[in-house]
RODO-2510 file (C-alpha; in nm, 4 decimals, decimal comma):
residues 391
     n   res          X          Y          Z
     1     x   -22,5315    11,7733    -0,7082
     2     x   -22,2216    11,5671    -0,8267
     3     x   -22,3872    11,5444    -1,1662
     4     x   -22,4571    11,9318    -1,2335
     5     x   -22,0515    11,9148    -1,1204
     6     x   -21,9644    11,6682    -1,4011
     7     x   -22,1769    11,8021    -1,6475
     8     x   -21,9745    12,1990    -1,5619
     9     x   -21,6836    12,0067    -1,6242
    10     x   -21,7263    11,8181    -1,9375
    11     x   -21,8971    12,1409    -2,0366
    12     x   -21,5332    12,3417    -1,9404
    13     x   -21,3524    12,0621    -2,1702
    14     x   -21,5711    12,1249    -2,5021
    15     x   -21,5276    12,5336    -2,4589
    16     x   -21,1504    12,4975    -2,4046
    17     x   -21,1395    12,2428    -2,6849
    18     x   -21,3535    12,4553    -2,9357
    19     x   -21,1401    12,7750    -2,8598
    20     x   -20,8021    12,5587    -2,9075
    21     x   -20,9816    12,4596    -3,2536
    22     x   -21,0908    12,8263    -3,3311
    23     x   -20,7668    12,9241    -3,2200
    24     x   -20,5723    12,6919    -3,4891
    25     x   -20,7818    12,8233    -3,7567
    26     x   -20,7710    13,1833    -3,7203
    27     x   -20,3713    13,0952    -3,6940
    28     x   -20,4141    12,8955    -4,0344
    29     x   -20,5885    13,1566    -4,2099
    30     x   -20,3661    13,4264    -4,0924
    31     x   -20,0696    13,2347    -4,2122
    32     x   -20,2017    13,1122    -4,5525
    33     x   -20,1741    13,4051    -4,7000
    34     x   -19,8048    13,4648    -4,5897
    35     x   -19,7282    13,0894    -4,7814
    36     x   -19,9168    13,2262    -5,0479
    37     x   -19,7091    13,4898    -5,0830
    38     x   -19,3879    13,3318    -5,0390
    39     x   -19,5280    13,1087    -5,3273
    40     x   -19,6340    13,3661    -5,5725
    41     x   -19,2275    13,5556    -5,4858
    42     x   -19,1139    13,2396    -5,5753
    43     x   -19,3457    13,2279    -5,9164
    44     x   -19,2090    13,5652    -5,9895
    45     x   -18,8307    13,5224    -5,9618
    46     x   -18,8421    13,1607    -6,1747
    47     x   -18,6303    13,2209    -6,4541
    48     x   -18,6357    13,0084    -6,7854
    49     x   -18,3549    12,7366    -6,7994
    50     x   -18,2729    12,8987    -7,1966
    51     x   -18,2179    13,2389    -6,9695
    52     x   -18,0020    13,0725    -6,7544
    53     x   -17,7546    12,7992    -6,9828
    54     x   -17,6661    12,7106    -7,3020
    55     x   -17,6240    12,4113    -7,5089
    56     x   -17,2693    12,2692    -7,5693
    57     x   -17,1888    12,3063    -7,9490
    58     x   -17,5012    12,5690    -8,0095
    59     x   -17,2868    12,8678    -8,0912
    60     x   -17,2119    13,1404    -8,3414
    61     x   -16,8523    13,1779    -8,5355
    62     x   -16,7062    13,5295    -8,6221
    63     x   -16,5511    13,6344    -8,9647
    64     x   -16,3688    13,9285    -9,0670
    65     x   -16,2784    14,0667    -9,4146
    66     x   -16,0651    14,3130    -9,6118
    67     x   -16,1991    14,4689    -9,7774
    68     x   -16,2560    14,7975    -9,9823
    69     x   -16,5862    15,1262   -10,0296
    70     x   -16,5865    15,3282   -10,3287
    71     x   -16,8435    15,5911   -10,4474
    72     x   -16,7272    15,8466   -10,1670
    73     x   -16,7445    16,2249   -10,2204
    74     x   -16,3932    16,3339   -10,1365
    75     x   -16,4145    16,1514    -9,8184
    76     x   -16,2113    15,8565    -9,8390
    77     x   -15,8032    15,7541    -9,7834
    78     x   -15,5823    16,0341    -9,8696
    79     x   -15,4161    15,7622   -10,1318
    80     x   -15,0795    15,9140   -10,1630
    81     x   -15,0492    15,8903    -9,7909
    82     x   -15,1752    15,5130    -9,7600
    83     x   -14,9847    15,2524    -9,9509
    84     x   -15,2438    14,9911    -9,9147
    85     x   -15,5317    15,1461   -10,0725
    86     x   -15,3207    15,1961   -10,3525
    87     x   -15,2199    14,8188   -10,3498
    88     x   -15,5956    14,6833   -10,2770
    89     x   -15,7136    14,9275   -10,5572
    90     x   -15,4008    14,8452   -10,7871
    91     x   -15,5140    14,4631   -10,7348
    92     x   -15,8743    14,5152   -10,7506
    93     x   -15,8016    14,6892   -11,1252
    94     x   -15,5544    14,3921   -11,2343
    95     x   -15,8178    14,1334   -11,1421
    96     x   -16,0745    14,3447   -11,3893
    97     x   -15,7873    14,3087   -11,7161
    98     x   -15,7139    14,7095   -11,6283
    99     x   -15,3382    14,6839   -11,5559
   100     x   -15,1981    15,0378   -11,4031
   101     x   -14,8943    15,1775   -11,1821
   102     x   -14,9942    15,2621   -10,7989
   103     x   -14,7909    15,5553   -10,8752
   104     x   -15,1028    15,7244   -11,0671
   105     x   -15,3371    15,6134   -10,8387
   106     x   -15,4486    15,9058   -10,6571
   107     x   -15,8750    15,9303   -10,6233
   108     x   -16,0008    15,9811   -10,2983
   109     x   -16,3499    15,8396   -10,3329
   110     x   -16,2136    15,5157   -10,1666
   111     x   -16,2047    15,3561    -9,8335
   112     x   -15,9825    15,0860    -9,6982
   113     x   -16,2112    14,8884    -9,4300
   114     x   -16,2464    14,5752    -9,2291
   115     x   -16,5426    14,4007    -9,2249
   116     x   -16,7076    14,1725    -8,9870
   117     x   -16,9872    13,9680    -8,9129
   118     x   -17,1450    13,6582    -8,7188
   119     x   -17,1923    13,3275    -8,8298
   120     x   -17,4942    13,1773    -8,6033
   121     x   -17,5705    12,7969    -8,5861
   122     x   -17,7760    12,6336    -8,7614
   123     x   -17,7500    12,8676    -9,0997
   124     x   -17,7202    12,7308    -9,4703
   125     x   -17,5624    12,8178    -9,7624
   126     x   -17,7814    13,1304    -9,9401
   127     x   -17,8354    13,2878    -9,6320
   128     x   -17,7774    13,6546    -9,5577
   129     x   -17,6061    13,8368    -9,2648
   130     x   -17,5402    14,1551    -9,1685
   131     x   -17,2082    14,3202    -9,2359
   132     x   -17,0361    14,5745    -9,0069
   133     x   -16,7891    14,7889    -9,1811
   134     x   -16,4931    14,9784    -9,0199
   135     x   -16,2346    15,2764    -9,1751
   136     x   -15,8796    15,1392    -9,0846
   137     x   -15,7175    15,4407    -9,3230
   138     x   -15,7476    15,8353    -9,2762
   139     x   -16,0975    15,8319    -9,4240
   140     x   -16,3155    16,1540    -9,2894
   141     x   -16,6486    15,9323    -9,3924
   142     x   -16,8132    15,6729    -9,5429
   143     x   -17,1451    15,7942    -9,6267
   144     x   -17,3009    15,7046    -9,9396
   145     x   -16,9765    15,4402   -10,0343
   146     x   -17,0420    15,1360   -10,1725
   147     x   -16,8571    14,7804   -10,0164
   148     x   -16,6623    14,6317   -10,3169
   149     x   -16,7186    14,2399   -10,2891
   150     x   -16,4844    14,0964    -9,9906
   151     x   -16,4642    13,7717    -9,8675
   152     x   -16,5142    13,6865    -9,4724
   153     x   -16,3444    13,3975    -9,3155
   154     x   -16,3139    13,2355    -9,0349
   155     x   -16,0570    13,1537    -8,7676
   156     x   -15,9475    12,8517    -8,9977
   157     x   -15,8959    13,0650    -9,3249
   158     x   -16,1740    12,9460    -9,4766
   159     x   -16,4049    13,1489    -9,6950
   160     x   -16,7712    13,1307    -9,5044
   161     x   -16,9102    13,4229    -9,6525
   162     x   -16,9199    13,7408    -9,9169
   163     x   -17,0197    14,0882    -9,8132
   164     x   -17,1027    14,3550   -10,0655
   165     x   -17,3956    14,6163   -10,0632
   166     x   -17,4190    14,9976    -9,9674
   167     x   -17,2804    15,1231    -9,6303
   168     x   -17,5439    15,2749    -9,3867
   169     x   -17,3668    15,4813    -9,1392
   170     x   -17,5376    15,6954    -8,8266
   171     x   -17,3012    16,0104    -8,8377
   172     x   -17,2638    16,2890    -9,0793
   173     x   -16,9546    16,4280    -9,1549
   174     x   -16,9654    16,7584    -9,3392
   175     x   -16,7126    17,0436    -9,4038
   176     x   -16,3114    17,0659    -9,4291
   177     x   -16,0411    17,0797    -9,2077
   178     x   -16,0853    17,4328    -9,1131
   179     x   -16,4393    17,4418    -9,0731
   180     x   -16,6126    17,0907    -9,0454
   181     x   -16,8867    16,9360    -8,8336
   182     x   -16,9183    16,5758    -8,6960
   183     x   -17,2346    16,3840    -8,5623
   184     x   -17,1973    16,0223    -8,3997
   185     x   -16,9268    15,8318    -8,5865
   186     x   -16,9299    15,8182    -8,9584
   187     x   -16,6402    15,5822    -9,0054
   188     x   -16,8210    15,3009    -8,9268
   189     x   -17,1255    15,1713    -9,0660
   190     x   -17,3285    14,8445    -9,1530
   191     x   -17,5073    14,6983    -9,4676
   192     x   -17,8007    14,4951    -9,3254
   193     x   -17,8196    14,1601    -9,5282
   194     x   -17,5190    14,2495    -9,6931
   195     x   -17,2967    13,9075    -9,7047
   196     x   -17,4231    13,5568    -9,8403
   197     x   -17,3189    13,2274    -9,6504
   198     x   -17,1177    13,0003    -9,8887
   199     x   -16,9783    12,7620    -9,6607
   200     x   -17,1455    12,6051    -9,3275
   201     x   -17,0442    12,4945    -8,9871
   202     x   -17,1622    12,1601    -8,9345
   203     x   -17,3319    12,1537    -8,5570
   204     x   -17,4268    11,8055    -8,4440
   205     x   -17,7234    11,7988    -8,1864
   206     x   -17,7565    11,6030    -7,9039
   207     x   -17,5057    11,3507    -8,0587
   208     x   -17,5425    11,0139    -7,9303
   209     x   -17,8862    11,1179    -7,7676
   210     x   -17,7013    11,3425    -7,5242
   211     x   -17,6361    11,7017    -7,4775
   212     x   -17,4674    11,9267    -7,2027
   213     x   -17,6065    12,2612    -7,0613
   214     x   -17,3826    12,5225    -6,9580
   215     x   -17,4605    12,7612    -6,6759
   216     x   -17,3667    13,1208    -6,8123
   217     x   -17,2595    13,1620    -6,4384
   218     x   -17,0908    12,8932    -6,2149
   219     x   -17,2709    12,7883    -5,9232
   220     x   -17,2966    12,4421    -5,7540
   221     x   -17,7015    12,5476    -5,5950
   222     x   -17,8080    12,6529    -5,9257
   223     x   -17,6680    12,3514    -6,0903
   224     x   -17,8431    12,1045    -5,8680
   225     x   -18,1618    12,2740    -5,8675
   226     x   -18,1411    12,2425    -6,2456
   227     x   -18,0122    11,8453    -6,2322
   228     x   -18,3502    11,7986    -5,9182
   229     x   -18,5954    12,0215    -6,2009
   230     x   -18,5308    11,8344    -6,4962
   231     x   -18,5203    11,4995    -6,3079
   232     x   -18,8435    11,5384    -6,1889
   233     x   -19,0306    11,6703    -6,5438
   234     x   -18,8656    11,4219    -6,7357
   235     x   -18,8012    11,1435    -6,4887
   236     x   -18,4534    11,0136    -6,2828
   237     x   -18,1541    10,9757    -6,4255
   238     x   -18,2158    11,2338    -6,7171
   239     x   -18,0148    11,4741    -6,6043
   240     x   -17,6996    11,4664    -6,4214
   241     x   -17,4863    11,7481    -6,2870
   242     x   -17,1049    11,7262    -6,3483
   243     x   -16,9871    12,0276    -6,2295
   244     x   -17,0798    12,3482    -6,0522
   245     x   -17,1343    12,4480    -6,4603
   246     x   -17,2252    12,1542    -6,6140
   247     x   -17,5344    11,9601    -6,6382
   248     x   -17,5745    11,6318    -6,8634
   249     x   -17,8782    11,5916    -7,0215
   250     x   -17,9902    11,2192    -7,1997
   251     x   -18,2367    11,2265    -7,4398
   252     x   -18,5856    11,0383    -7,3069
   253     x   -18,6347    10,7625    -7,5089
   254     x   -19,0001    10,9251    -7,6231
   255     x   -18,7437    11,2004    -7,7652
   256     x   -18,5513    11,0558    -7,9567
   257     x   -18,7210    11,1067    -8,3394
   258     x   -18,8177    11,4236    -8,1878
   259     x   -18,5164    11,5901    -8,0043
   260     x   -18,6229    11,9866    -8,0981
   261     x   -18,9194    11,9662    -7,9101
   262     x   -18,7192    11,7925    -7,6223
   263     x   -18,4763    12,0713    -7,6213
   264     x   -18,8062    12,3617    -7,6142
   265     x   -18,9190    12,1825    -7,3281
   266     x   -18,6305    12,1609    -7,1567
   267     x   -18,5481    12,5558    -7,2109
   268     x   -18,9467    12,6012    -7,1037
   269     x   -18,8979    12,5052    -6,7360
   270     x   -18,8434    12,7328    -6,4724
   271     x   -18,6498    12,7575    -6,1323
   272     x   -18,5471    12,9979    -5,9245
   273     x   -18,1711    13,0448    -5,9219
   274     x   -17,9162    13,1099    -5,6541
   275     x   -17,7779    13,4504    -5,5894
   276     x   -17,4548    13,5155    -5,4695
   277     x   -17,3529    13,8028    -5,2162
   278     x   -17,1573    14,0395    -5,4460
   279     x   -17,1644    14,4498    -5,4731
   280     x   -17,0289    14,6118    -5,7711
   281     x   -16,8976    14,9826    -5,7483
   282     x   -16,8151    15,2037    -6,0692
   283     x   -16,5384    15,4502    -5,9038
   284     x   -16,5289    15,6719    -6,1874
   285     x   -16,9291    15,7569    -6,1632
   286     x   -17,0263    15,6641    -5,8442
   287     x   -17,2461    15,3788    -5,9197
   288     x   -17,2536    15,0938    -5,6726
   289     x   -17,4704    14,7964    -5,7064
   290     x   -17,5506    14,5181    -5,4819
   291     x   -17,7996    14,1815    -5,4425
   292     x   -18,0933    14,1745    -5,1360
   293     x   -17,8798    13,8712    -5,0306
   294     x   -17,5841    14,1170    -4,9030
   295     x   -17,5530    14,1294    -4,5384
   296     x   -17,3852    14,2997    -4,2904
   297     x   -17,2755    14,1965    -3,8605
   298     x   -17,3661    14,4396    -3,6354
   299     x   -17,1051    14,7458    -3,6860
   300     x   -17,0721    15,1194    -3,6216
   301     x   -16,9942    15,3800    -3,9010
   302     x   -16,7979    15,7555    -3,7878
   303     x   -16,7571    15,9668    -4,0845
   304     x   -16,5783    16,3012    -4,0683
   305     x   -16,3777    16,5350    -4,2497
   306     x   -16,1369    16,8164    -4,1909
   307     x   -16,1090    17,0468    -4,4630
   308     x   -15,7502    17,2752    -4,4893
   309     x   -15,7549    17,6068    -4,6285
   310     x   -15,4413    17,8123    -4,7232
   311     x   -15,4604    18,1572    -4,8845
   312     x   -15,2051    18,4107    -4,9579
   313     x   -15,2840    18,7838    -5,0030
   314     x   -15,0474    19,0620    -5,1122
   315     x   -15,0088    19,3972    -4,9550
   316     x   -14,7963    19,7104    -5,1048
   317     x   -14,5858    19,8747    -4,8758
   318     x   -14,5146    20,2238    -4,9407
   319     x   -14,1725    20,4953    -4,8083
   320     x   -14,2476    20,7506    -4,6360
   321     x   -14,2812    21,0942    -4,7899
   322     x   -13,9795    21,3049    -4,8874
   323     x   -13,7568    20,9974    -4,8497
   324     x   -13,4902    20,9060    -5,1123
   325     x   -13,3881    20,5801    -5,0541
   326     x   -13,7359    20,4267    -4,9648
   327     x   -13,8654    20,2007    -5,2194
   328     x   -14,2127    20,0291    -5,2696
   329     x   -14,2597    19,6723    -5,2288
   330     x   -14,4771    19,3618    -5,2067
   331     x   -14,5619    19,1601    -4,8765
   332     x   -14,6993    18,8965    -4,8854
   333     x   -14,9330    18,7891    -4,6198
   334     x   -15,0159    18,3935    -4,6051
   335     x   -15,3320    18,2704    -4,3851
   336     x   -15,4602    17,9129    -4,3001
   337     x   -15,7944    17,8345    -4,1971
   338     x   -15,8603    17,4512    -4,0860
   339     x   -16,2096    17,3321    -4,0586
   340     x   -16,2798    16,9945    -3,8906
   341     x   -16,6360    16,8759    -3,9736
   342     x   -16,8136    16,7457    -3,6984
   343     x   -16,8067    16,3335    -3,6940
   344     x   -17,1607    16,1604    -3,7533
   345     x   -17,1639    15,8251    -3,6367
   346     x   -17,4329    15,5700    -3,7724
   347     x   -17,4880    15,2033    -3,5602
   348     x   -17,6245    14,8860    -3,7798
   349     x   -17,7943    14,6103    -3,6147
   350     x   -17,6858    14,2487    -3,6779
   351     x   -17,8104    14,1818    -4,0570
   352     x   -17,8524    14,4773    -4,1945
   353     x   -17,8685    14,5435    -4,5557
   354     x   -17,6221    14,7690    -4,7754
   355     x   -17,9321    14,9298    -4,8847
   356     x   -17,9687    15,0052    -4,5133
   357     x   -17,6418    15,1227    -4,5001
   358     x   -17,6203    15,3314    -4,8538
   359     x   -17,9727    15,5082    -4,7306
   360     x   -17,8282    15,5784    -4,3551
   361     x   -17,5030    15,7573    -4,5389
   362     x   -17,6958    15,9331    -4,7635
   363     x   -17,8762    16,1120    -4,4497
   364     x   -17,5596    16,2556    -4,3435
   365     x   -17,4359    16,3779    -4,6680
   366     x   -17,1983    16,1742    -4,7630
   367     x   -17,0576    16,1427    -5,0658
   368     x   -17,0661    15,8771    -5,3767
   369     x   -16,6966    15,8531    -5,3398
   370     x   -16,7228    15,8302    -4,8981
   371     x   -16,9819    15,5648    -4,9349
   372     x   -16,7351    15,3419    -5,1559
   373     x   -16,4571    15,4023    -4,8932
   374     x   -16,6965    15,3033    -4,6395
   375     x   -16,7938    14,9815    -4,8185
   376     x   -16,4791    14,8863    -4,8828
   377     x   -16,3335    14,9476    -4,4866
   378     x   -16,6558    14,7194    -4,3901
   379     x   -16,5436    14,4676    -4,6192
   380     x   -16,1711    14,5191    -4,4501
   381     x   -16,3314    14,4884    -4,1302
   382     x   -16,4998    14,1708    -4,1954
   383     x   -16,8172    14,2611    -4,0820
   384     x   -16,9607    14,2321    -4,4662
   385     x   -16,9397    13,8588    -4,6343
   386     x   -17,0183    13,9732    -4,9570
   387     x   -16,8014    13,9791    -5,3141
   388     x   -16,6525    14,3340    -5,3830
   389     x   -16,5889    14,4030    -5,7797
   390     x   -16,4677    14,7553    -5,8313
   391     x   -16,5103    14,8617    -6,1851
***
């Protein structure tokens, strides 16, 4: 008898041990899939590092130009009204042996214009950009003109460029000043390859073995989980963040005869960065914007209006028959009407989202321009820790 007891027992120890064991699995399986998911949001939100930072010195330059179009149908500077297309076309005809008085000078196929482009890194001498060309006179259009050659330079006064070529515009202009029709803007227009680079900007990469990515926006998470990413693909001490911007890069010695492809590996890796809290609302069209990270205490919303209306009606007041003094005249009779709309209150739990919030206004009717108020008396109130940038 006291063994069929033991044996019940040990028996009672292996079923409560096999459903503790059976128990732990089903809770493994059942949470797997959650990680799995968590992993695969992760995945999904990594962002390149050549998405998120630049490198130091990797940059394009700007030029600009004076410059002058010719070949227009009637269309260009009213030349006895602007004194300096007569000058630039006085010049232009001195510098060809034709010498001439401004005074006479009075076509108006021609265009006084400003011309700009972008000088990118890396680019040599021979190479072609695109041109953007701007009216700065009275010209009604530019289609079908022709850019005279103009030099660009650059912030130093240097000549980096020469733009010439035909002007490709997007707008029509058609018609005089009495009758005339417009489409998009025709005073500005481009000539795709239309400048030659004759001067360089030397860029020097990775000097001394080193570079320095820039974060296109400051944060201090994002930066070390940048400086912990590229420590750990290209081994410690490689990178090393200096600011919440910042992150210093040495080359790996295995790099060094080869630093292009160190620099497409680097931009290759992924991470996912840090978001801050921030909502942006456009007053003027109602737009508001805002990150899943914004969120908002426990709070209570009333919204109500009252809505004032004052009318006046006239009424003509006539004498009695027969009379000869009476006289007709106009009374005004003034009314007002006030109409309080009735409050509708809305109650947020602790950590709600401004999604949340934006959806639970919408409900009642409120509008674009309440729910901006509203944000912005929560954000008073303290009860949302979140960056507000009206626009």
């Amino acid at each position: 008898m006291p063994e069929y007891k033991e044996n019940k027992r040990v028996k009672a120890i292996i079923n409560k041990f096999i459903r503790r064991f059976l128990l732990a699995i089903g809770i493994a399986v059942a949470f797997f899939p959650l990680v799995a998911d968590c992993q695969q949001t992760d995945a999904a939100l990594a962002v390149r590092v050549k998405d998120l930072a630049d490198i130091e010195g990797v940059r394009s330059n700007q030029l600009i130009g004076y410059g002058l179009v010719v070949g227009l149908n009637r269309t260009g500077d009213r030349v006895q009204q602007n004194i300096y297309a007569k000058q630039t076309l006085q010049n232009l005809l001195e510098r060809m042996g034709i010498s001439t008085a401004s005074a006479s000078l009075k076509p108006e196929n021609i265009a006084t214009v400003l011309v700009t482009a972008n000088l990118p890194p890396f680019i040599r001498q021979g190479s072609k950009l695109d041109v953007t060309v701007s009216s700065i006179g009275d010209a009604r259009s530019l289609q079908g003109g022709t850019l005279i050659i103009t030099p660009l330079k650059g912030i130093d006064g240097q000549i980096y460029a020469v733009a010439q070529g035909s002007v490709s515009i997007g707008g029509i202009s058609a018609g005089n000043e009495g009758n005339s029709v417009e489409i998009n803007h025709p005073t500005v227009g481009r000539v795709p390859n239309g400048a030659i680079v004759e001067r360089i900007v030397p860029t020097e990469l990775a000097a001394n073995n080193q570079l320095t990515l820039v974060l296109r926006n400051e944060d201090f998470s994002t930066a070390a989980k940048l400086n912990e990413v590229i420590n750990s693909k290209f081994g410690s001490g490689t990178a090393r963040a200096l600011d919440g911007r910042n992150i210093e890069v040495n080359l790996p010695a295995k790099f060094i005869d080869n630093r292009v492809g160190f620099i497409a590996e680097l931009e290759s890796l992924r991470l996912v960065p840090e978001k801050i809290a921030k909502i942006v609302i456009n007053e003027r069209t109602g737009t508001i914007v805002m990150g899943r990270e914004v969120r908002i205490a426990a709070v209570s919303i009333s919204q109500g209006g009252v809505t004032v209306k004052i009318g006046t009606e006239y009424e003509v007041s006539q004498p009695n028959p027969l009379t000869k003094d009476g006289q007709t005249t106009v009374i005004p009779s003034t009314t007002v009407d006030v109409k309080e709309k009735k409050a509708e209150s809305i109650i947020l739990p602790d950590g709600a989202t401004v999604d949340e919030v934006v959806r639970g206004l919408r409900t009642l009717g409120v509008s674009a321009r309440d729910v901006i108020s509203i944000l912005q008396a929560i954000k008073t109130a303290g009860a949302m820790n979140a960056e507000l940038e009206m626009q």
